[in-house]
N, CA, C and O atoms as CSV, one atom per row, in Angstrom:
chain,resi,resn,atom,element,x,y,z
A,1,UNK,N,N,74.722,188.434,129.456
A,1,UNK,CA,C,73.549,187.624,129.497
A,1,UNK,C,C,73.723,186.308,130.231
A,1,UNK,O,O,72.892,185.418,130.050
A,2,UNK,N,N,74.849,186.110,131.127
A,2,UNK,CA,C,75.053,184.990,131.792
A,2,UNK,C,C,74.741,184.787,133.157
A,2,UNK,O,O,74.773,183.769,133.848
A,3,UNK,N,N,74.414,186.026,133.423
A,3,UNK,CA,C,74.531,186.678,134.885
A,3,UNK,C,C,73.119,185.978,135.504
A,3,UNK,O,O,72.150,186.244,134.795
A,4,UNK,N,N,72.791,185.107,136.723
A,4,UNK,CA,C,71.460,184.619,136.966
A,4,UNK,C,C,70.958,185.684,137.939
A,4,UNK,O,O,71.455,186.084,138.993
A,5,UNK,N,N,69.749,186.064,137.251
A,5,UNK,CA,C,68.905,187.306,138.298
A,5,UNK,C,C,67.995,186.658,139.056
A,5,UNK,O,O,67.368,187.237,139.943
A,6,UNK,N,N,67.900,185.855,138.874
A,6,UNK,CA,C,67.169,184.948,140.107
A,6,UNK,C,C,67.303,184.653,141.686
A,6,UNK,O,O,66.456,184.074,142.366
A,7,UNK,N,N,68.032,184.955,141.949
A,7,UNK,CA,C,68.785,184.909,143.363
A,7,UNK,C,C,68.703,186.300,144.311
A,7,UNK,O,O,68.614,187.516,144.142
A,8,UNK,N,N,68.777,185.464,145.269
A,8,UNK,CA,C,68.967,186.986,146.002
A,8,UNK,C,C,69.903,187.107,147.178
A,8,UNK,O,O,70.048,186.473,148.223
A,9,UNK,N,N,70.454,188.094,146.658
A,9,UNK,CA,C,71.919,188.872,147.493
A,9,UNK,C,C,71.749,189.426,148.825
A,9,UNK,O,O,70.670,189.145,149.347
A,10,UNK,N,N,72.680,190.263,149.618
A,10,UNK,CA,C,72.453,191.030,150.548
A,10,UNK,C,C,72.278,192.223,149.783
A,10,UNK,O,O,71.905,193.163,150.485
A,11,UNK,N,N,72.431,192.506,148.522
A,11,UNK,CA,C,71.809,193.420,147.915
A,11,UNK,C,C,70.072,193.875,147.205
A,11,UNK,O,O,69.341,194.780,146.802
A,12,UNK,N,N,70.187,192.731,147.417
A,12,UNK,CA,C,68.498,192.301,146.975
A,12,UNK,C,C,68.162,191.010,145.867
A,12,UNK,O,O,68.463,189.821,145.974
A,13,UNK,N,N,67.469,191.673,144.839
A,13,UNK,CA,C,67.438,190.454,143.737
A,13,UNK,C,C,68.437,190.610,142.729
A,13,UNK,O,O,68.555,191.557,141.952
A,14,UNK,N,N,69.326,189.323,142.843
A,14,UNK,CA,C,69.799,189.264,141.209
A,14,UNK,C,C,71.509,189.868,141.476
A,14,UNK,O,O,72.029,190.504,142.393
A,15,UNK,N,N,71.924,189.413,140.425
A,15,UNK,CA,C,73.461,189.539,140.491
A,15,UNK,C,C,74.176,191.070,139.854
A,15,UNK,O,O,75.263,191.592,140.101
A,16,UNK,N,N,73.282,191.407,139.135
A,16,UNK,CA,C,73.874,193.011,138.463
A,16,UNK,C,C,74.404,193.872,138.811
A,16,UNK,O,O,75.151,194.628,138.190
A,17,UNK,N,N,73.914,193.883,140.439
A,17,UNK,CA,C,74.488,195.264,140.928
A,17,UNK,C,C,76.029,194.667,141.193
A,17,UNK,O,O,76.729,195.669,141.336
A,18,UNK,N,N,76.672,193.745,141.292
A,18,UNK,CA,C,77.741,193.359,141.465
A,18,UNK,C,C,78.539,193.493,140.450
A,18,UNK,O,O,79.740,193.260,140.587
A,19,UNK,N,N,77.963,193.929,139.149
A,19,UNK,CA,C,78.663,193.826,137.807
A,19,UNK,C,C,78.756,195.564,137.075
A,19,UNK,O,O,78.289,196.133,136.089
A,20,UNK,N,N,79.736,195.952,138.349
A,20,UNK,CA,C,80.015,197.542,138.079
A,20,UNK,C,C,81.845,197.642,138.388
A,20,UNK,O,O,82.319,196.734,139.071
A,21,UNK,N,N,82.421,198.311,138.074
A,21,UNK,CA,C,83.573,198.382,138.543
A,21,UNK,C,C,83.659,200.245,139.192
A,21,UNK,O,O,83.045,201.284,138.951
A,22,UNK,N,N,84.670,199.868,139.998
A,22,UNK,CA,C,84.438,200.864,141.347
A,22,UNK,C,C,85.817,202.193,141.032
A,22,UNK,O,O,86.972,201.766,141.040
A,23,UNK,N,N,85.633,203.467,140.818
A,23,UNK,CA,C,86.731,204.227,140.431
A,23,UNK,C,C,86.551,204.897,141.174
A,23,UNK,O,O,85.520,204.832,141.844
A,24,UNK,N,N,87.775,206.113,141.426
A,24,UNK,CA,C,87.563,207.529,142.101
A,24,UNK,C,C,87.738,208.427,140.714
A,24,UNK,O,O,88.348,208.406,139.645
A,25,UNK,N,N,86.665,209.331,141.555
A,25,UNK,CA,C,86.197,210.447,140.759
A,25,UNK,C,C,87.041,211.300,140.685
A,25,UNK,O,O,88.067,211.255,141.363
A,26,UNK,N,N,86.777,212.226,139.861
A,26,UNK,CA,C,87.699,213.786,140.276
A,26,UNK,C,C,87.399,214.087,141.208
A,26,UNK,O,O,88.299,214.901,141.414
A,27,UNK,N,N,86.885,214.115,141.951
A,27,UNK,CA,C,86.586,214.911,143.337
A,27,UNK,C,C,87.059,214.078,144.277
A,27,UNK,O,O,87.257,214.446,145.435
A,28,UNK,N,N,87.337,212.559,143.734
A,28,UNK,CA,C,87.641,211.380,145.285
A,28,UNK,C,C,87.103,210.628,145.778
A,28,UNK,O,O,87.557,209.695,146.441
A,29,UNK,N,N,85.156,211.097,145.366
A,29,UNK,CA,C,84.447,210.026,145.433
A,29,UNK,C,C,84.408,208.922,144.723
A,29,UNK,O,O,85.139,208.755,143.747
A,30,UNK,N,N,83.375,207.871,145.223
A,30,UNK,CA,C,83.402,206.454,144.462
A,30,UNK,C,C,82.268,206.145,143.643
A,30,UNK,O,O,81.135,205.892,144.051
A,31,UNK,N,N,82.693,206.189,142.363
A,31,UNK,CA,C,82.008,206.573,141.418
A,31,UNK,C,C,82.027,205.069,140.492
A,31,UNK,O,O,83.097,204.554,140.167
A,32,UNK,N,N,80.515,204.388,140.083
A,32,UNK,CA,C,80.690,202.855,139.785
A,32,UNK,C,C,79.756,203.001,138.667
A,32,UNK,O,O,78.568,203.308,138.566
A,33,UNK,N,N,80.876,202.614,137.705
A,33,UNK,CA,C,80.610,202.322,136.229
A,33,UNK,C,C,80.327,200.961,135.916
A,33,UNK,O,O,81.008,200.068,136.420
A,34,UNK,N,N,79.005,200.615,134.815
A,34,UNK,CA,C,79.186,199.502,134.411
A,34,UNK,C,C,80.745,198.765,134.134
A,34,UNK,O,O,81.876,199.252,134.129
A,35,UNK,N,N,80.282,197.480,133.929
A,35,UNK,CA,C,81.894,196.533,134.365
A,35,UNK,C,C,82.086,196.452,132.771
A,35,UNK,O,O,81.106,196.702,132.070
A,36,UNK,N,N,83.265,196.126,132.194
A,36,UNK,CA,C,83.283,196.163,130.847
A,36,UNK,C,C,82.638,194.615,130.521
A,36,UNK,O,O,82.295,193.787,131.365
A,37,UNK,N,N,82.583,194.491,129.156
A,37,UNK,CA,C,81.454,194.099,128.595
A,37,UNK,C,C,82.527,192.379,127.947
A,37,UNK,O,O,81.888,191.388,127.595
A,38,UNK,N,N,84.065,192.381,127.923
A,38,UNK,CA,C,84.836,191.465,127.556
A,38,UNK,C,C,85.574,191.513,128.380
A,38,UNK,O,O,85.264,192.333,129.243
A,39,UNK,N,N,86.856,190.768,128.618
A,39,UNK,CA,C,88.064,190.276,129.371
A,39,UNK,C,C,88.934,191.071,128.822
A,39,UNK,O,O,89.185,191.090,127.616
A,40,UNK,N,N,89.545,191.906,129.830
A,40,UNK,CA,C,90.956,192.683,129.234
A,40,UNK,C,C,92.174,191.652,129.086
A,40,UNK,O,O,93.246,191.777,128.493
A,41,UNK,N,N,91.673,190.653,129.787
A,41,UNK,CA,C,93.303,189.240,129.570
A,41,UNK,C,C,92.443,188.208,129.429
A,41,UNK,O,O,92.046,187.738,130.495
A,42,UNK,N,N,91.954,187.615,128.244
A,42,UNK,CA,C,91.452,186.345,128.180
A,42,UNK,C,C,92.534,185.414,129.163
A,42,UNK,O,O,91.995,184.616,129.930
A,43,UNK,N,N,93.545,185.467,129.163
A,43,UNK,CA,C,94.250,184.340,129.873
A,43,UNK,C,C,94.149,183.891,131.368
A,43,UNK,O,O,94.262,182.785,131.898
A,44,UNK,N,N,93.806,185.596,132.037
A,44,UNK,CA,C,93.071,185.472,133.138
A,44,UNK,C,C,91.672,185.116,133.543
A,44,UNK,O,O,91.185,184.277,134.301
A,45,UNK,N,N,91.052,186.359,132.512
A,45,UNK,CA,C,89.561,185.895,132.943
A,45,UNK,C,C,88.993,185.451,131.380
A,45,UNK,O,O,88.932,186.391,130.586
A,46,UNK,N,N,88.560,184.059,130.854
A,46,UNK,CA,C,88.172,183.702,129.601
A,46,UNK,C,C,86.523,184.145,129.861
A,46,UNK,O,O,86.007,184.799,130.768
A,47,UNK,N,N,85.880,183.414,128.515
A,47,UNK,CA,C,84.935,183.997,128.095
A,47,UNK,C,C,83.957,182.595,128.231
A,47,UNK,O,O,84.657,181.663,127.836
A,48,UNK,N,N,83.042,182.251,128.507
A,48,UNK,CA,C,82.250,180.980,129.380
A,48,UNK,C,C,82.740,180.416,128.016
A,48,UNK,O,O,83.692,179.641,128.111
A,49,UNK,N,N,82.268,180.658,126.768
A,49,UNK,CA,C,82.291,180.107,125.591
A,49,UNK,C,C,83.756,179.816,124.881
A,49,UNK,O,O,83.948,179.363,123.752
A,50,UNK,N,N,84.628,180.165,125.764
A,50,UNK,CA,C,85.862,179.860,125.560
A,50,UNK,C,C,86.578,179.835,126.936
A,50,UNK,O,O,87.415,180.682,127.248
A,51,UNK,N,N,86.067,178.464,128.012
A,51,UNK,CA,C,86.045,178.387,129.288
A,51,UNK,C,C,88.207,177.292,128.796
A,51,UNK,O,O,88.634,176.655,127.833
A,52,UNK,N,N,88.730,177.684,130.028
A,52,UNK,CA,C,89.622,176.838,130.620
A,52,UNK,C,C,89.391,175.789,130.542
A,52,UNK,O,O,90.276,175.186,129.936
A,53,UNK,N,N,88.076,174.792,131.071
A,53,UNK,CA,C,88.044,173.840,131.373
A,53,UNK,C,C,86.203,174.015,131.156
A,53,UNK,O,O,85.467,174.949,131.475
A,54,UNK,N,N,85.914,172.774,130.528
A,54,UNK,CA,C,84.057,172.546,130.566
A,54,UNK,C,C,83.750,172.466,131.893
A,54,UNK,O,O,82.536,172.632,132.010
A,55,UNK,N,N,84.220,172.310,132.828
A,55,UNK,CA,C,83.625,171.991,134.430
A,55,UNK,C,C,84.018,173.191,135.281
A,55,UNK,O,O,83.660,172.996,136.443
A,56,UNK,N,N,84.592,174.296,135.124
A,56,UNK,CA,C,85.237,175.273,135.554
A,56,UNK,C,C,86.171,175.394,136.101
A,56,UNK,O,O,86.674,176.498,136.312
A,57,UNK,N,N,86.604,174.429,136.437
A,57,UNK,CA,C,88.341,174.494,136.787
A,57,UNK,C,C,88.422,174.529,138.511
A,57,UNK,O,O,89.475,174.785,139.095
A,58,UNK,N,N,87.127,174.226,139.224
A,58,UNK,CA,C,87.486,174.155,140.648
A,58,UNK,C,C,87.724,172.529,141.036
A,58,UNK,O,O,87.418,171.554,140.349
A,59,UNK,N,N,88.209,172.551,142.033
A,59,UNK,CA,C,88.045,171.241,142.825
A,59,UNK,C,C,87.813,170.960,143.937
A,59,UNK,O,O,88.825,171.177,144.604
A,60,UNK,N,N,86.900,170.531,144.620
A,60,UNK,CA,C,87.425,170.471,146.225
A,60,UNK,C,C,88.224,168.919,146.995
A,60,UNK,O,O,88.342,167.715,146.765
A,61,UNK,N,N,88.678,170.114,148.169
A,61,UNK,CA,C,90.122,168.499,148.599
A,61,UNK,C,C,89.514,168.272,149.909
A,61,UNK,O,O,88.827,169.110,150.492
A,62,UNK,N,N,89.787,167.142,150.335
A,62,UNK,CA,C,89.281,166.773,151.665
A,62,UNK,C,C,90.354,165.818,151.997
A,62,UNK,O,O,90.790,164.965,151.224
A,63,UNK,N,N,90.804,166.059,153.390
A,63,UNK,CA,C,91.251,164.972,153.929
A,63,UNK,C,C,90.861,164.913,155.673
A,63,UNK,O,O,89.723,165.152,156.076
A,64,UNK,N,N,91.924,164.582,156.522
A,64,UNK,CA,C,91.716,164.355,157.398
A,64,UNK,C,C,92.562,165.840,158.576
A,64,UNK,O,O,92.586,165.855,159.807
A,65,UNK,N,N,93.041,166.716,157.771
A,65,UNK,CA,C,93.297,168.116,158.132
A,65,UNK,C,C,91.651,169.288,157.866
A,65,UNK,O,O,91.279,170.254,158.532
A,66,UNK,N,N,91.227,168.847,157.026
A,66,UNK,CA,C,90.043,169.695,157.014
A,66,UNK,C,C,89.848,169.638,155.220
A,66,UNK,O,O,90.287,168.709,154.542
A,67,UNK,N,N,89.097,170.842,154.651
A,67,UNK,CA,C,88.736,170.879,152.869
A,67,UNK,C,C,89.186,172.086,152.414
A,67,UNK,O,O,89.194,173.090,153.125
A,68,UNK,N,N,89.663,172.053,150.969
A,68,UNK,CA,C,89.889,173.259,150.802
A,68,UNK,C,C,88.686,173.615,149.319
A,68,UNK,O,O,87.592,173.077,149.149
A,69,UNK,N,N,89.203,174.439,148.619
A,69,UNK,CA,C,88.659,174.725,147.256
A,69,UNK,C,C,89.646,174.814,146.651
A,69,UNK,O,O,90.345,175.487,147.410
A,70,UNK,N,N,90.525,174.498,145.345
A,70,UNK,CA,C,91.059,175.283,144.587
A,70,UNK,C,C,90.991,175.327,142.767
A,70,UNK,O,O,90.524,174.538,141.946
A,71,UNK,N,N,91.675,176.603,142.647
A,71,UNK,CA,C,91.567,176.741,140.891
A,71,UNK,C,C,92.738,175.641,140.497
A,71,UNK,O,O,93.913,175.573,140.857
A,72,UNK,N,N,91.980,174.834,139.644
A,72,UNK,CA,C,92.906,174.664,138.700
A,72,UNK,C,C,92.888,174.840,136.878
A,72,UNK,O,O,93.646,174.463,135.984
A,73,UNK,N,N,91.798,175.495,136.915
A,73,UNK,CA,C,91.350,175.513,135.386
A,73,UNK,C,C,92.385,176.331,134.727
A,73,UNK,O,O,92.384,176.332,133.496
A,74,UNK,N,N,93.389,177.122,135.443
A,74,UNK,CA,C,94.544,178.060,134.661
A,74,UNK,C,C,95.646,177.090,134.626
A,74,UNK,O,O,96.398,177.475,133.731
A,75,UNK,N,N,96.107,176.030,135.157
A,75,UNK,CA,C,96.845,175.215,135.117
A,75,UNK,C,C,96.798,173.842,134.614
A,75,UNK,O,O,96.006,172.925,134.830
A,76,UNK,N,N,98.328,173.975,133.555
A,76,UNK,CA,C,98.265,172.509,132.561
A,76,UNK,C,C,98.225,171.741,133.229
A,76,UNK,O,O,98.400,171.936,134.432
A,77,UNK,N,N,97.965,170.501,132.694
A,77,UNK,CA,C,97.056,169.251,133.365
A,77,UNK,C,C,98.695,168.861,133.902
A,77,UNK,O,O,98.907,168.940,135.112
A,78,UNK,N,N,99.583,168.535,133.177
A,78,UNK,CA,C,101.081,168.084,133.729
A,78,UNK,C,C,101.820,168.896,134.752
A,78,UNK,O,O,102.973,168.666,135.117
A,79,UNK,N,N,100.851,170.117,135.290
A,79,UNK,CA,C,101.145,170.763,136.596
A,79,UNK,C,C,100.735,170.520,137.833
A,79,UNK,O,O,101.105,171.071,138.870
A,80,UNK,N,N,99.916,169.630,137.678
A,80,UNK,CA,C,98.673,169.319,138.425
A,80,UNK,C,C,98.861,168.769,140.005
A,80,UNK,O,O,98.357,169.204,141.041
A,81,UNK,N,N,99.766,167.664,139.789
A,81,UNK,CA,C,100.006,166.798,140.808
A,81,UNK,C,C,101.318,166.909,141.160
A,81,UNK,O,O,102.179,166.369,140.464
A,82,UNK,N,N,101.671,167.687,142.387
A,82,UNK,CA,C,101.879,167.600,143.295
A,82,UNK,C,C,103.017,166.596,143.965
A,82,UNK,O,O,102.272,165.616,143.984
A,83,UNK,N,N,104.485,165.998,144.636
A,83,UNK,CA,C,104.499,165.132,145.686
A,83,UNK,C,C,105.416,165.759,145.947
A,83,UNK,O,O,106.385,165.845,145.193
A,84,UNK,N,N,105.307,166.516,147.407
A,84,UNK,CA,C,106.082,166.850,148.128
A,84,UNK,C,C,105.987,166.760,149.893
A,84,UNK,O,O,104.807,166.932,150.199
A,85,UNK,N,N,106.560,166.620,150.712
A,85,UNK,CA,C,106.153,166.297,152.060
A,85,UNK,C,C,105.364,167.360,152.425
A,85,UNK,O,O,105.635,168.421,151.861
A,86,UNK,N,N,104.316,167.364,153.343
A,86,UNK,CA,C,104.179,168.461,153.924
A,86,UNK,C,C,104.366,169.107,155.233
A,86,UNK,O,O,104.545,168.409,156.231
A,87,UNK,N,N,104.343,170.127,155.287
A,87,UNK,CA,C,104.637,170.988,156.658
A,87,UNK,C,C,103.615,171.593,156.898
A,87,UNK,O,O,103.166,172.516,156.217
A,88,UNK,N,N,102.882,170.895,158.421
A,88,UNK,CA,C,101.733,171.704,159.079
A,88,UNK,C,C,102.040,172.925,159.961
A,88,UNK,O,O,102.850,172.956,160.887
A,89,UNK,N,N,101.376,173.777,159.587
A,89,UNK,CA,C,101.591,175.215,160.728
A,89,UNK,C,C,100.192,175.313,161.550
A,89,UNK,O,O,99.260,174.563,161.259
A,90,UNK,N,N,100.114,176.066,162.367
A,90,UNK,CA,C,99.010,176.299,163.049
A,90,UNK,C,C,98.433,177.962,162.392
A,90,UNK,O,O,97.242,178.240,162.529
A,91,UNK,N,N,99.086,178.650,161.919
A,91,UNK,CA,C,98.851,179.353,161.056
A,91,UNK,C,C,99.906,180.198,160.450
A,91,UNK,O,O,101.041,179.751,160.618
A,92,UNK,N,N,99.807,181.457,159.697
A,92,UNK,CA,C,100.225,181.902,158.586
A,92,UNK,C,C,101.295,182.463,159.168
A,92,UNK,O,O,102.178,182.715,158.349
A,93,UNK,N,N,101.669,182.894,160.805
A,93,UNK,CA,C,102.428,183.656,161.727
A,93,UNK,C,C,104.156,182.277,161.467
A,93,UNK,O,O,105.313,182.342,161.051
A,94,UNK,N,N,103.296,181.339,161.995
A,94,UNK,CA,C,104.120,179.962,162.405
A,94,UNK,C,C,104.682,179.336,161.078
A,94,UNK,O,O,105.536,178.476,161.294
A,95,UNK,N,N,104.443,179.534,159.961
A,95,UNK,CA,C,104.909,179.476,158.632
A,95,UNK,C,C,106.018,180.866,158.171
A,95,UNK,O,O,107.075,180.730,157.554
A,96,UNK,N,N,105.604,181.789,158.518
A,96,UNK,CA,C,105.987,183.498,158.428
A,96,UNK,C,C,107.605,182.647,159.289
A,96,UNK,O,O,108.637,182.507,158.633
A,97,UNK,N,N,107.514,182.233,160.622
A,97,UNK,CA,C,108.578,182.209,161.627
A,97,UNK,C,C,109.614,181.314,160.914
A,97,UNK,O,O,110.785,181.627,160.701
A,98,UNK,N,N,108.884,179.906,160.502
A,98,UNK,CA,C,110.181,178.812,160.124
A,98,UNK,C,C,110.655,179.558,158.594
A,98,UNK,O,O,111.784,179.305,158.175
A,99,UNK,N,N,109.940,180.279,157.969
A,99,UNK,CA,C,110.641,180.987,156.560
A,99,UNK,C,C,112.020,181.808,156.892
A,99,UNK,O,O,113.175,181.545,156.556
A,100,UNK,N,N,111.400,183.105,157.819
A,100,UNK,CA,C,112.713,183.692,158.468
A,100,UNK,C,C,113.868,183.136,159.344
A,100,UNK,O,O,114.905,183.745,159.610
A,101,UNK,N,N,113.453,181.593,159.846
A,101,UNK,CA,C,114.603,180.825,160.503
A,101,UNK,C,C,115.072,180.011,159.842
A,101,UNK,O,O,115.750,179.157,160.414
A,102,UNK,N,N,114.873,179.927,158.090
A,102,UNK,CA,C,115.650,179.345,156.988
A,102,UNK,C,C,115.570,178.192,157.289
A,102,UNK,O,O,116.631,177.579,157.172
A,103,UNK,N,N,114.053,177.181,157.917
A,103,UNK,CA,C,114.038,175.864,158.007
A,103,UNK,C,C,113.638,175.275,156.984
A,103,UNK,O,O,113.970,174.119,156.719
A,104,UNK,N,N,112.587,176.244,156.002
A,104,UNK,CA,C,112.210,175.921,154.845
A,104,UNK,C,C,112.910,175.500,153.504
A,104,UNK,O,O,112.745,176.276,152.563
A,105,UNK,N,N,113.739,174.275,153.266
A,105,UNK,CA,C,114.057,174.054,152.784
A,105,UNK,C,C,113.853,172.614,151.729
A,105,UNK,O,O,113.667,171.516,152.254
A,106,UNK,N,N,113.891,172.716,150.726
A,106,UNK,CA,C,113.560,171.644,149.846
A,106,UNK,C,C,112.309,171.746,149.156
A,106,UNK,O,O,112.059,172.948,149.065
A,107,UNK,N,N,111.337,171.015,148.588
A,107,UNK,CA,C,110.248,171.212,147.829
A,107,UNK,C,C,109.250,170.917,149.249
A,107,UNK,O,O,109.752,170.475,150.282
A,108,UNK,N,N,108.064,171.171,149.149
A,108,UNK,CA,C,107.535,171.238,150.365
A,108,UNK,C,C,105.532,171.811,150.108
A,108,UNK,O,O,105.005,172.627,149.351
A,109,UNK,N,N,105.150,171.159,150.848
A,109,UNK,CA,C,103.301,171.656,150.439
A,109,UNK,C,C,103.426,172.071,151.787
A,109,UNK,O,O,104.113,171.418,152.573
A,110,UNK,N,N,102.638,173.413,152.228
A,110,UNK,CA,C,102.461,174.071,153.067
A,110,UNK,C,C,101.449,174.514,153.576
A,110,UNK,O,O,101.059,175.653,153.321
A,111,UNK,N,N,100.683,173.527,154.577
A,111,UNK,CA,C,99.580,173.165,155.151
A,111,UNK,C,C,99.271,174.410,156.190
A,111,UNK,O,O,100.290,174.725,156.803
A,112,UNK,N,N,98.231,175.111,156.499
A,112,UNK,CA,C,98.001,176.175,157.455
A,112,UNK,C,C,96.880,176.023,157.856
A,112,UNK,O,O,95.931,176.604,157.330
A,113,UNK,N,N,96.707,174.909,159.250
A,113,UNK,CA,C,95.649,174.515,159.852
A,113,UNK,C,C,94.860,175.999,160.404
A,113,UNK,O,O,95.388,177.050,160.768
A,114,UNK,N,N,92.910,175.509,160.277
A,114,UNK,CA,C,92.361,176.660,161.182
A,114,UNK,C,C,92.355,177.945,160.117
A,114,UNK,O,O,92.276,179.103,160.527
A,115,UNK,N,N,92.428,177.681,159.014
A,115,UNK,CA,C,92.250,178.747,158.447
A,115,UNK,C,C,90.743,178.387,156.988
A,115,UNK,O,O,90.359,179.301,156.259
């Protein structure tokens, strides 16, 4: 009953049809059952009424590299922050390269511009 049907999707109106989970059949086809009805891991996915955090646990970051989004509502507050230098890549290839040339060393935030 949380689900807002008010909206509209590339599916049409309302959020429901999104709230099926997707199996193969005996035969191989894709066969989509309602989604279950609770959290098989509260720890992963809680229950609104027993939320992580009253605000939901996102944040957004901005600086002068660009913005990101991230979760933090699964993480204790004394995990939170962060200080380590960072290392800009131009992307995920150029990060992939200095890992396998064992430059990566020490504690380190790992910036991947353009993405």
């Amino acid at each position: 009953g949380v689900l807002h049907e008010d909206v509209r999707t590339v599916w049409g109106e309302g959020l429901r049809p999104y709230a099926v989970e997707a199996k193969l059949g005996a035969d191989g086809s894709v066969v989509r059952e309602a989604s279950p009805r609770a959290s098989g891991d509260e720890k992963v996915l809680a229950p609104f009424n027993k939320a992580f955090q009253p605000t939901g646990g996102l944040k957004v970051l901005s600086g002068n590299l660009g913005h990101a989004v991230i979760k933090t509502s699964a993480v204790k507050p004394e995990r939170r922050l962060i200080e380590a230098p960072a290392k800009v890549f131009d992307s995920q290839q150029g990060l992939n390269d200095a890992f396998k040339a064992g430059t990566l060393t020490g504690d380190f935030v790992a910036v991947i511009r353009f993405q």
